[in-house]
C-alpha positions in Angstrom: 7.1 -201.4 -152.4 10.8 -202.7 -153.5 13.5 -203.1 -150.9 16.5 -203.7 -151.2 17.7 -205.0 -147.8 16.0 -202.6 -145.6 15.9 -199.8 -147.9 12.5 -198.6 -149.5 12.6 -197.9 -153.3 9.4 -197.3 -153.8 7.3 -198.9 -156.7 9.3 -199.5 -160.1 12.6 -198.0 -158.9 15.0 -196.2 -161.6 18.6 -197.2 -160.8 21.6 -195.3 -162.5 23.6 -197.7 -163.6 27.4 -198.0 -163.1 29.6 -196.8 -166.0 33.1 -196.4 -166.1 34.3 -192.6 -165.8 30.6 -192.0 -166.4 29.2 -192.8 -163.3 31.3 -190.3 -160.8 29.8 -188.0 -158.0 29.3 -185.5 -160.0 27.0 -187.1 -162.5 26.1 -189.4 -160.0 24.7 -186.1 -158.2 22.9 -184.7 -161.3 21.0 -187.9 -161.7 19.9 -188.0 -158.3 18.3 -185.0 -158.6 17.0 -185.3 -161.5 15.0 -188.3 -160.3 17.2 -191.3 -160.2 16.1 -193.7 -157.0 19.4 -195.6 -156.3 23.0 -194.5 -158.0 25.8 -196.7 -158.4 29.5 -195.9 -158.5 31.5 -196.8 -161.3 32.9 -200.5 -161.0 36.2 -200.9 -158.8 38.9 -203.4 -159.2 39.0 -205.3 -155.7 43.0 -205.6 -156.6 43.2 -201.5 -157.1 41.7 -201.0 -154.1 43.8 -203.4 -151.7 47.3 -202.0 -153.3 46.1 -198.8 -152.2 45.9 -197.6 -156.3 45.1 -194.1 -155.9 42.6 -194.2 -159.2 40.4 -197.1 -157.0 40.8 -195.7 -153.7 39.1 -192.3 -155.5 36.5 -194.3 -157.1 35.0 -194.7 -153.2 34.2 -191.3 -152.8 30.5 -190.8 -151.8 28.4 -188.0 -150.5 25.1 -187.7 -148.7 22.8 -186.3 -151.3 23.6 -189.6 -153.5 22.2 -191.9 -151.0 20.7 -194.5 -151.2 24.3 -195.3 -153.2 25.9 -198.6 -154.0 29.8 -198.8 -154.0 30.5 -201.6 -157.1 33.6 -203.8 -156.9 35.3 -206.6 -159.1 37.5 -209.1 -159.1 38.0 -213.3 -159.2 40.1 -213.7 -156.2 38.1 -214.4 -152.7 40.8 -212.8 -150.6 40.8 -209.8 -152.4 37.0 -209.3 -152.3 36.8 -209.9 -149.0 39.4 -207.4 -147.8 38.1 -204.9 -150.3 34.6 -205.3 -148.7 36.5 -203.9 -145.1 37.9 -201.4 -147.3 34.6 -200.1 -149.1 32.5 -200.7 -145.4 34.6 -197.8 -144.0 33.0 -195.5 -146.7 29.5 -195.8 -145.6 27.7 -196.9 -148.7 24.2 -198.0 -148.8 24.5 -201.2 -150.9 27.9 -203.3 -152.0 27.3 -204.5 -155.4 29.2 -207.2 -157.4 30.2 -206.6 -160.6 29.9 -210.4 -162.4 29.0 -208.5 -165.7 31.6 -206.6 -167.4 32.5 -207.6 -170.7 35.8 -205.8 -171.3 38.8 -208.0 -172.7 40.8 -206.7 -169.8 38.6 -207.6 -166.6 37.4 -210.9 -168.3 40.7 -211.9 -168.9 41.1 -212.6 -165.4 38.3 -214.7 -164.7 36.4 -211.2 -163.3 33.2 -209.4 -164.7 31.3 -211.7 -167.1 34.5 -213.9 -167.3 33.0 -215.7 -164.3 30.2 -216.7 -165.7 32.1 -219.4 -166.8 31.8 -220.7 -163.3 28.9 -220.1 -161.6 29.8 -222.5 -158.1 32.3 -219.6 -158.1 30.1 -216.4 -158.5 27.6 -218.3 -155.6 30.6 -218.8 -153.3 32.2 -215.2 -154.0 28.5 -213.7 -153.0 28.1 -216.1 -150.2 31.3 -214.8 -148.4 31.2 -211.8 -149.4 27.8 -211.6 -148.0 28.6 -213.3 -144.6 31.5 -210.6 -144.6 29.2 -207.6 -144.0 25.8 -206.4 -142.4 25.3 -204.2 -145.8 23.0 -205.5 -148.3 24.9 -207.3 -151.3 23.7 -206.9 -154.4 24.5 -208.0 -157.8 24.8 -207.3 -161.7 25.5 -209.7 -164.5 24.5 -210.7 -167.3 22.1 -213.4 -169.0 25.2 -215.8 -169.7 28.6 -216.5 -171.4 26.9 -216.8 -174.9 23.8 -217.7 -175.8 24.4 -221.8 -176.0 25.2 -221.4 -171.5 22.3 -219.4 -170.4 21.8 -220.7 -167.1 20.4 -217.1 -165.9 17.3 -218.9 -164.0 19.5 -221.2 -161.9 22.3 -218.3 -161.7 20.0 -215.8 -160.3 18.4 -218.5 -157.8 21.8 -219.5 -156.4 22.8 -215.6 -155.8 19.8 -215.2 -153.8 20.2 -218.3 -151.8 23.9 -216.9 -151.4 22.7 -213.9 -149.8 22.4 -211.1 -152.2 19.4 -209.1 -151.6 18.5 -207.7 -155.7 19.8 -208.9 -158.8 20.0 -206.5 -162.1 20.6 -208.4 -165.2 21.9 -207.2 -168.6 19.6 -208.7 -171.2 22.9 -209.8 -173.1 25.6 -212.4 -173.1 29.5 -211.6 -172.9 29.5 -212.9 -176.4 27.7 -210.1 -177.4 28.7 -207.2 -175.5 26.5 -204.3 -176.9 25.6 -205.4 -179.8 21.7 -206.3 -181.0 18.8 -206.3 -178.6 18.5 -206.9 -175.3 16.4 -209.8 -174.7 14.0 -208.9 -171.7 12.1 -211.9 -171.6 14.7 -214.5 -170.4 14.9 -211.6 -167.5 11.3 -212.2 -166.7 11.8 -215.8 -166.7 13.9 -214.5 -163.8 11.1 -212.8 -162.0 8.3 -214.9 -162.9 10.4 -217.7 -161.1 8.2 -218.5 -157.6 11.5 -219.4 -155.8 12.6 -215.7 -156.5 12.0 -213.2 -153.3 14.7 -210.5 -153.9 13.9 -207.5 -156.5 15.0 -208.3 -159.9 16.2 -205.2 -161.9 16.4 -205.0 -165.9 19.3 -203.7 -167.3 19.6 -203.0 -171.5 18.0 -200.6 -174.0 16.1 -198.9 -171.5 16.2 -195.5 -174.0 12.6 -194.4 -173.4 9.7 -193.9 -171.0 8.1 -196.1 -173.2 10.7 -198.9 -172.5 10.6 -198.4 -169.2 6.7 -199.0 -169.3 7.3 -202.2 -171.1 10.1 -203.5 -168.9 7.2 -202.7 -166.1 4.3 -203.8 -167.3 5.1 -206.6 -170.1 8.0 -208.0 -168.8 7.1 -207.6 -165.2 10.1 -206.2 -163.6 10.8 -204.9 -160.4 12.7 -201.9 -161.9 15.2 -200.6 -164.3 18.4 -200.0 -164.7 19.8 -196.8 -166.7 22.8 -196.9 -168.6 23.8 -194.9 -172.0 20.4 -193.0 -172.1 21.3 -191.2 -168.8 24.8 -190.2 -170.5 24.9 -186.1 -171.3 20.8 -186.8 -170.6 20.7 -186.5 -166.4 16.8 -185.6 -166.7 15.9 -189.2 -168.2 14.9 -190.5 -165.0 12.3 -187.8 -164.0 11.2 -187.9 -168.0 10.2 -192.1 -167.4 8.6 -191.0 -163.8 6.4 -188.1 -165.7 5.5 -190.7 -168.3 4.5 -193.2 -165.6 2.2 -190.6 -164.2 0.2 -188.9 -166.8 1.1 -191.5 -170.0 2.6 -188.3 -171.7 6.1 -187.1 -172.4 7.3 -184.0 -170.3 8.5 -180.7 -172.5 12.2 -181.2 -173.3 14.9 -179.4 -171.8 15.1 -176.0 -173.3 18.5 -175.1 -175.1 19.0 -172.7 -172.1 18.8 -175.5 -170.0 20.7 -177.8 -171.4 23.7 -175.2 -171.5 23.3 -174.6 -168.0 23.1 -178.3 -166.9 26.1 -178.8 -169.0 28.1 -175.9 -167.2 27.0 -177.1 -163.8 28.2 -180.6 -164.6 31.9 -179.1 -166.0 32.0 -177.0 -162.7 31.4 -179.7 -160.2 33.8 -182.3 -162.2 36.9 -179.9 -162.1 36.0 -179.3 -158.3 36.0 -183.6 -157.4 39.0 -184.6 -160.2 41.0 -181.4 -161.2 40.8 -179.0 -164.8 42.7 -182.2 -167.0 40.3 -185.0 -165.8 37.5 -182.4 -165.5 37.0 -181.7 -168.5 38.5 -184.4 -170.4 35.7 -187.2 -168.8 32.3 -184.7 -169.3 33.2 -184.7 -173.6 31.3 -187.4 -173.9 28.1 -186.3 -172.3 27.7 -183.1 -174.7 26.8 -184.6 -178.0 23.6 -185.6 -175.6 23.3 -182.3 -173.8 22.7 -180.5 -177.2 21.3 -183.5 -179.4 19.4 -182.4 -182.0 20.5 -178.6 -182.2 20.8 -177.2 -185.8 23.7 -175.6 -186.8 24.9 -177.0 -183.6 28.8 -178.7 -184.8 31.0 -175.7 -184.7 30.5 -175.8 -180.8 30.2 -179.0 -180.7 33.4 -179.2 -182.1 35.1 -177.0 -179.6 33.3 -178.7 -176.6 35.2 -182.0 -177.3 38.3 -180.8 -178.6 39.6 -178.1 -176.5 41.8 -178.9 -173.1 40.5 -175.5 -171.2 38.1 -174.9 -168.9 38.1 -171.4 -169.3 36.8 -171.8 -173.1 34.5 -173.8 -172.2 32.5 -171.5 -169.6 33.6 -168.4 -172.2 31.7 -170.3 -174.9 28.5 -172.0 -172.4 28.1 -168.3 -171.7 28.2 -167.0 -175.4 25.8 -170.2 -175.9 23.5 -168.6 -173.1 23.0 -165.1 -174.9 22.7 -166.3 -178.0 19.8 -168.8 -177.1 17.9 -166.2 -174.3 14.9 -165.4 -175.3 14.6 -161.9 -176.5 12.7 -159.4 -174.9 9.1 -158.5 -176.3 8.5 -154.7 -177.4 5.1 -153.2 -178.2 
């Protein structure tokens, strides 16, 4: 059984991962019911949410059925993580989670995200406090180190726990190399297979099918995974890996009629949280993987991530719907 804190995950745990404008209650919801153990918010900037920045302060919505759900912060400055903590307590979340992985020019810049694995004494002190700060369990994400001359990841991961963080997930990558090539798993098991470790260690990177998942499990000996791009427009993954866990077989894929529906449901509940622009301005990017693979499929592919209106959107998921029913049998 993994715990994180006092909170059962069961075994081999699938954690959404948390993505900027991705990873909002909407899709956060979808996930959840679609299978995913523990969802995370996207990251927040620790300065955002003490000036009050109404973008942040949004950020810390949470809603029952997400739970167990981890609130994600940032930042360099102690004072500011510490007062964002009081700020994020007040929300209820299951789990805090420190963002010391990010590898964005503008979050790095200032010493935050994977910027501060230039100075670990600091990422160990920033956990301790922020750990003695709160009764929730701290957890953290980062990555394997700056580049690949200062991995330290083994010594990182052992001070983080003697800090007081209660799971680690690690992005088998360096800053240096954002997204690009493979993740390298097996510096992550180092990680685990470490006998001072006692805290959960999650894998994070290229986790893009059941297969993976397996291998992450049983090869690399993980104590779960995190999801990131293959959840995107592709909620159902997480159920997909737990079918494959159970019978070593790969469930049916989501019919077309499915897929519209999901798609429509996922449009709805964004314009209800964030309003028509934002609505349907952040779900574009999640319908080249809601109808991957379609033929003939550009033309409304095309209008999905071009046009500014709702209203054509549900007009055409609702063409989409006819035209893909199955027709009725006549003897």
């Amino acid at each position: 059984m993994v715990k994180i804190g006092d909170i059962e995950l069961g075994k081999f745990p699938l954690l959404l991962a948390p993505m900027e404008d991705v990873s909002d209650p909407p899709f956060r919801a979808l996930c959840k019911e679609n299978g995913a153990d523990v969802v995370y918010t996207e990251f927040i900037s620790s300065e955002g949410l003490i000036r009050d920045a109404a973008k942040s302060v949004m950020k810390l919505d949470i809603y029952e059925n997400e739970r167990p759900v981890g609130i994600q912060i940032f930042g360099a400055n102690l004072d500011s993580m510490l007062r964002s903590v009081d700020i994020v307590e007040k929300t209820n979340p299951d789990i805090i989670d420190i963002n010391f992985g990010c590898p964005v020019k503008k979050v790095v810049c200032k010493g935050a995200g994977a910027g501060i694995l230039k100075d670990i004494d600091k990422m160990e002190m920033l956990t301790r406090e922020m750990a003695k700060r709160t009764k929730l369990p701290i957890t953290v994400k980062t990555r394997l180190g700056w580049d690949e001359k200062t991995i330290k990841i083994v010594e990182v991961a052992e001070r983080i726990q003697d800090a007081g963080a209660k799971a680690i997930t690690i992005h088998g990558r360096t800053r240096a190399q954002m997204y690009k090539g493979n993740a390298d798993w097996s510096l992550i098991s180092e990680v685990k297979n470490n006998q001072r470790m006692k805290i959960p260690v999650f894998g994070n990177g290229d986790v893009n099918s059941p297969e993976k998942a397996v291998e992450m499990r049983d090869e690399y000996g993980l104590d779960g995974a995190m999801i990131g791009r293959a959840s995107i427009g592709n909620p159902w993954f997480f159920n997909q890996v737990k079918h494959y866990f159970k019978t070593g077989e790969h469930s049916p894929s989501p019919s077309i009629i499915d897929r519209i529906k999901m798609a429509e449901k996922h449009l709805k509940m964004a314009i209800d949280w964030k309003g028509e622009k934002l609505g349907v301005l952040e779900t574009r990017r999640h319908y080249s993987n809601y109808f991957r693979g379609i033929p003939d499929f550009k033309k409304h592919r095309t209008i999905m991530v071009t046009t500014d209106h709702s209203n054509e959107l549900f007009a055409l998921f609702n063409e989409l719907k006819k035209e893909f029913s199955p027709q009725p049998v006549f003897n």
